[in-house]
Backbone as CSV, one residue per row, in Angstrom:
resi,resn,N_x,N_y,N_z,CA_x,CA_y,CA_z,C_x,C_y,C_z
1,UNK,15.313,-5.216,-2.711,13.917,-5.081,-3.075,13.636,-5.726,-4.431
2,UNK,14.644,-5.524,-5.314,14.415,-6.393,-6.847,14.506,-7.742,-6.525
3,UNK,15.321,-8.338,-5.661,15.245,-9.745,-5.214,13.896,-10.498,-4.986
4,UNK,13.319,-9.441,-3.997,11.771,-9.360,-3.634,11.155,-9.766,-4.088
5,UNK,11.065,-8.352,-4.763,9.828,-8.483,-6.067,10.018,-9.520,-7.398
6,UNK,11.223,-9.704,-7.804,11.158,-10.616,-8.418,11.008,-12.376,-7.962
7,UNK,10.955,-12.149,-6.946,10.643,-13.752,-6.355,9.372,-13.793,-6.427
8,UNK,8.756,-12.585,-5.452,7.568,-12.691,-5.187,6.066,-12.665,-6.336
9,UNK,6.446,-12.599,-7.813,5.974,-12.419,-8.602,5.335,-14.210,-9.256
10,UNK,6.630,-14.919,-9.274,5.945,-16.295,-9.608,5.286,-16.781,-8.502
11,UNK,5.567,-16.212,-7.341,4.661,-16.966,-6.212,3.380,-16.768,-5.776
12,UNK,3.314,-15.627,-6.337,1.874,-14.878,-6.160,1.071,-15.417,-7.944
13,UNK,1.824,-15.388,-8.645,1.096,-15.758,-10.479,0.546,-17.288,-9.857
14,UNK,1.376,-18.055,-9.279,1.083,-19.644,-9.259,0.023,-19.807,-8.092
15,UNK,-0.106,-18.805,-7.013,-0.975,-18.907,-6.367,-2.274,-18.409,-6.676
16,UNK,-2.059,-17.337,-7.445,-3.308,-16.649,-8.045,-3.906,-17.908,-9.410
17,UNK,-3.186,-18.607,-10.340,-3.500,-19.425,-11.126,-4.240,-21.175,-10.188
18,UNK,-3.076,-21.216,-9.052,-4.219,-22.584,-8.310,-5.594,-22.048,-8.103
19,UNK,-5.724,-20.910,-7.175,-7.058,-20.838,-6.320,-8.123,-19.848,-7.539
20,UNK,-7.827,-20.100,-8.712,-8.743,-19.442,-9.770,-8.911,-17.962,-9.946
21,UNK,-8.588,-17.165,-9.010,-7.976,-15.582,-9.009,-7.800,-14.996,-10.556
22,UNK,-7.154,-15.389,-10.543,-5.998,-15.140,-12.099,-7.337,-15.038,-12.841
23,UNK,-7.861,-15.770,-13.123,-8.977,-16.235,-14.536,-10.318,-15.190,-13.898
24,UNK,-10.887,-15.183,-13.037,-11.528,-14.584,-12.643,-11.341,-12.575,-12.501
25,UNK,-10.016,-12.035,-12.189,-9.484,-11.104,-12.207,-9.652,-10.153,-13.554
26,UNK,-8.700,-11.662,-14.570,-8.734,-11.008,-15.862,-9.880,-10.883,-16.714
27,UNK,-10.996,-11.679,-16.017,-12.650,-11.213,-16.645,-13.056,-10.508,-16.140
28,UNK,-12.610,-10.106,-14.825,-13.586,-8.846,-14.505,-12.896,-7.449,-15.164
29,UNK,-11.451,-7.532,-15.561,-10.812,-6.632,-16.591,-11.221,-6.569,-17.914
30,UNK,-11.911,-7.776,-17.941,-11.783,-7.335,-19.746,-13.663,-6.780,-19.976
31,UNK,-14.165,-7.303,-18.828,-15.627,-6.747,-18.595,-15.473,-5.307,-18.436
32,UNK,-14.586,-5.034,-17.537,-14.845,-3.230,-17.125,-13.074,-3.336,-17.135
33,UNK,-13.176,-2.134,-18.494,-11.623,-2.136,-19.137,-11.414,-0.789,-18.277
34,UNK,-11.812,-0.039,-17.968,-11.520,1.476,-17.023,-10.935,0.830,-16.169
35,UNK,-10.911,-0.617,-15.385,-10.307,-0.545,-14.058,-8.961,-1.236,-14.518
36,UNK,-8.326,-1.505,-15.882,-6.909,-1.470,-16.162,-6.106,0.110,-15.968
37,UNK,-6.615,1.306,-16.021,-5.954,2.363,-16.108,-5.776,2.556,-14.812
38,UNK,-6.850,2.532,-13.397,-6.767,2.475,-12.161,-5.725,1.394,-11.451
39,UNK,-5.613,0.451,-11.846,-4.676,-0.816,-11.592,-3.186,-0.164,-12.175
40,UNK,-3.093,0.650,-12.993,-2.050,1.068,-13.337,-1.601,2.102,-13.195
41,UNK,-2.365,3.109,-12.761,-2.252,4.453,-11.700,-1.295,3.928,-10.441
42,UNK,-2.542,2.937,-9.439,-1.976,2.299,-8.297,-0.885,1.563,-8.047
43,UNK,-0.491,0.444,-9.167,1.120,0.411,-9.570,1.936,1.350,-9.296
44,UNK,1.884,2.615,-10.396,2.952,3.391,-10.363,3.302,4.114,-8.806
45,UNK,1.814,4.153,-8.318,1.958,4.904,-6.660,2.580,3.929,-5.663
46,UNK,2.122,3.025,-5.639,3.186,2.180,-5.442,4.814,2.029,-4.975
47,UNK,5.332,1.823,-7.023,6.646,2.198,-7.415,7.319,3.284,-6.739
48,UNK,6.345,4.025,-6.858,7.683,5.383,-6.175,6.898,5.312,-4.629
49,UNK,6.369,4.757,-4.089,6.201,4.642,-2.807,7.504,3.814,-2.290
50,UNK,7.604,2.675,-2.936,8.788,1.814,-2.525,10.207,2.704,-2.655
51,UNK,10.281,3.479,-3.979,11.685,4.752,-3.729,11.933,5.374,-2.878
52,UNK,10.655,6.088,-3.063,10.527,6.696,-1.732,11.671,5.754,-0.518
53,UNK,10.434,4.995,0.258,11.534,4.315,1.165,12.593,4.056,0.740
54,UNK,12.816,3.084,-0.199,14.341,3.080,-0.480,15.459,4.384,-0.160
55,UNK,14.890,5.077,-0.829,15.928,6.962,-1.098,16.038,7.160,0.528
56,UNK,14.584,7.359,1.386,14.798,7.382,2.449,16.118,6.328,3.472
57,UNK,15.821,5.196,3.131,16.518,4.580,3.968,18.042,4.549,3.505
58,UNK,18.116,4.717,2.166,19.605,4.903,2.221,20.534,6.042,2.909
59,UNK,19.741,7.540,2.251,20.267,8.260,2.684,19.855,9.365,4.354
60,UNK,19.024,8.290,4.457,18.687,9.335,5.803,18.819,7.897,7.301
61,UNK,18.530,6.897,7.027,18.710,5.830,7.656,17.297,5.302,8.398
62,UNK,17.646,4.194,8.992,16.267,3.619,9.758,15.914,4.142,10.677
63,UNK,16.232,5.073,11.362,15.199,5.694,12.745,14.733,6.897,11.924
64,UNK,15.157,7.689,10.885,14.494,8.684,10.369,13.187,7.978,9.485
65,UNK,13.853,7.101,8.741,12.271,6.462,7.918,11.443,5.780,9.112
66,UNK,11.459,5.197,10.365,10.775,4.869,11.269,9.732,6.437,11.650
67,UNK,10.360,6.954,11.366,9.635,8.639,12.131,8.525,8.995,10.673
68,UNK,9.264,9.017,10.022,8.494,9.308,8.401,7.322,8.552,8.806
69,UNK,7.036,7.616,8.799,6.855,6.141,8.367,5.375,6.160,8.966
70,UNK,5.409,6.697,10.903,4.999,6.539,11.994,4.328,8.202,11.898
71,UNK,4.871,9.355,11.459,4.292,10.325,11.404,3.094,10.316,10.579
72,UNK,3.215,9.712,9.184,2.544,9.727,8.024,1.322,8.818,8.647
73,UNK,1.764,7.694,9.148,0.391,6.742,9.540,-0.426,7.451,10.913
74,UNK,0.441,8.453,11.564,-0.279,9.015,12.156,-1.303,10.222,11.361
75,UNK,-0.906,11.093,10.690,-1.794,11.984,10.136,-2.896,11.181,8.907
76,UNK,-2.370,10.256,8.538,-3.854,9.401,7.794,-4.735,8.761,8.597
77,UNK,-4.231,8.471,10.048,-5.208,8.032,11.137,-6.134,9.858,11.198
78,UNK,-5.448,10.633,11.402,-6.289,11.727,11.574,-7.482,12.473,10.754
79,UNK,-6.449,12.371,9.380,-7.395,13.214,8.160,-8.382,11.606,7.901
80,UNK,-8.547,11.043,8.518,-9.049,9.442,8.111,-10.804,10.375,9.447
81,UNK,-10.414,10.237,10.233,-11.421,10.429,11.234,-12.009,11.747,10.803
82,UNK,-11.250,12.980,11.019,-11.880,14.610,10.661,-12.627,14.328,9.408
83,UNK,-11.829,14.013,7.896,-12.818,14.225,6.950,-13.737,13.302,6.845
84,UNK,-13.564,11.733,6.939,-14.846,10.810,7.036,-15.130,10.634,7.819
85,UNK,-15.701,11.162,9.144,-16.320,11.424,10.141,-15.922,10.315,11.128
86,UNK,-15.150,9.498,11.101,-15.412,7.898,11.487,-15.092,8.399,12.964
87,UNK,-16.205,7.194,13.668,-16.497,7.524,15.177,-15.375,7.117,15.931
88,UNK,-14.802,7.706,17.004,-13.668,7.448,17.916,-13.468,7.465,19.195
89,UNK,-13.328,6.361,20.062,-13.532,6.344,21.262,-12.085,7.118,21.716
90,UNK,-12.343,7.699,23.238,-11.337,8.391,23.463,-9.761,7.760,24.099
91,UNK,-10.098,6.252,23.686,-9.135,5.208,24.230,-8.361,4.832,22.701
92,UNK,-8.864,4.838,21.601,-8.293,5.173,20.415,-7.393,6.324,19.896
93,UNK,-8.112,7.129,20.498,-7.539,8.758,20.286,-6.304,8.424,20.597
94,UNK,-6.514,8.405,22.283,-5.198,8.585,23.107,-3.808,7.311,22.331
95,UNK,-4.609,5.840,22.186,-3.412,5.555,21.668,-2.441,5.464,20.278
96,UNK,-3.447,6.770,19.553,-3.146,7.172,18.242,-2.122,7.945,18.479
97,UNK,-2.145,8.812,19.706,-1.293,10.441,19.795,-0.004,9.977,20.735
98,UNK,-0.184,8.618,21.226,0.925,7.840,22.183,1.856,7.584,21.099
């Protein structure tokens, strides 16, 4: 994962610096400085999101983090619909609970 992320860091800076991202990003930061502390909240959730898996997959292995993984995206499909009401056909349902 450090391999990763450290690759993936100049490739994303040089892509964000061609297509003007970069310059544009850091003005809308320095315009509204509150959304550096949020950008850095979401980082850290992140970070230990990736431990998370990691810890998981070392010590529990890949069909248990597959279950984690698949349970969790199932109950945010759920508390996603119950608390923000979002409309659901019953052909969705079913292949949410499949």
């Amino acid at each position: 994962m450090l391999v990763m992320n450290a690759l993936s860091v100049p490739i994303n800076l040089i892509g964000a610096l061609v297509t003007g991202h970069f310059s544009r990003g850091l003005a809308f930061a320095v315009a509204h400085p509150e959304v550096v502390q949020q950008i850095a909240l979401i980082a850290a959730t992140f970070t230990f999101g990736q431990f998370f898996i990691f810890a998981t997959l070392a010590h529990s292995g890949p069909l248990f983090l597959t279950l984690v993984t698949t349970t969790r995206k199932f109950f945010s499909i759920l508390f996603s619909v119950v608390y923000f009401r979002h409309p659901t056909k019953p052909t969705q349902m079913l292949g949410a609970t499949l």
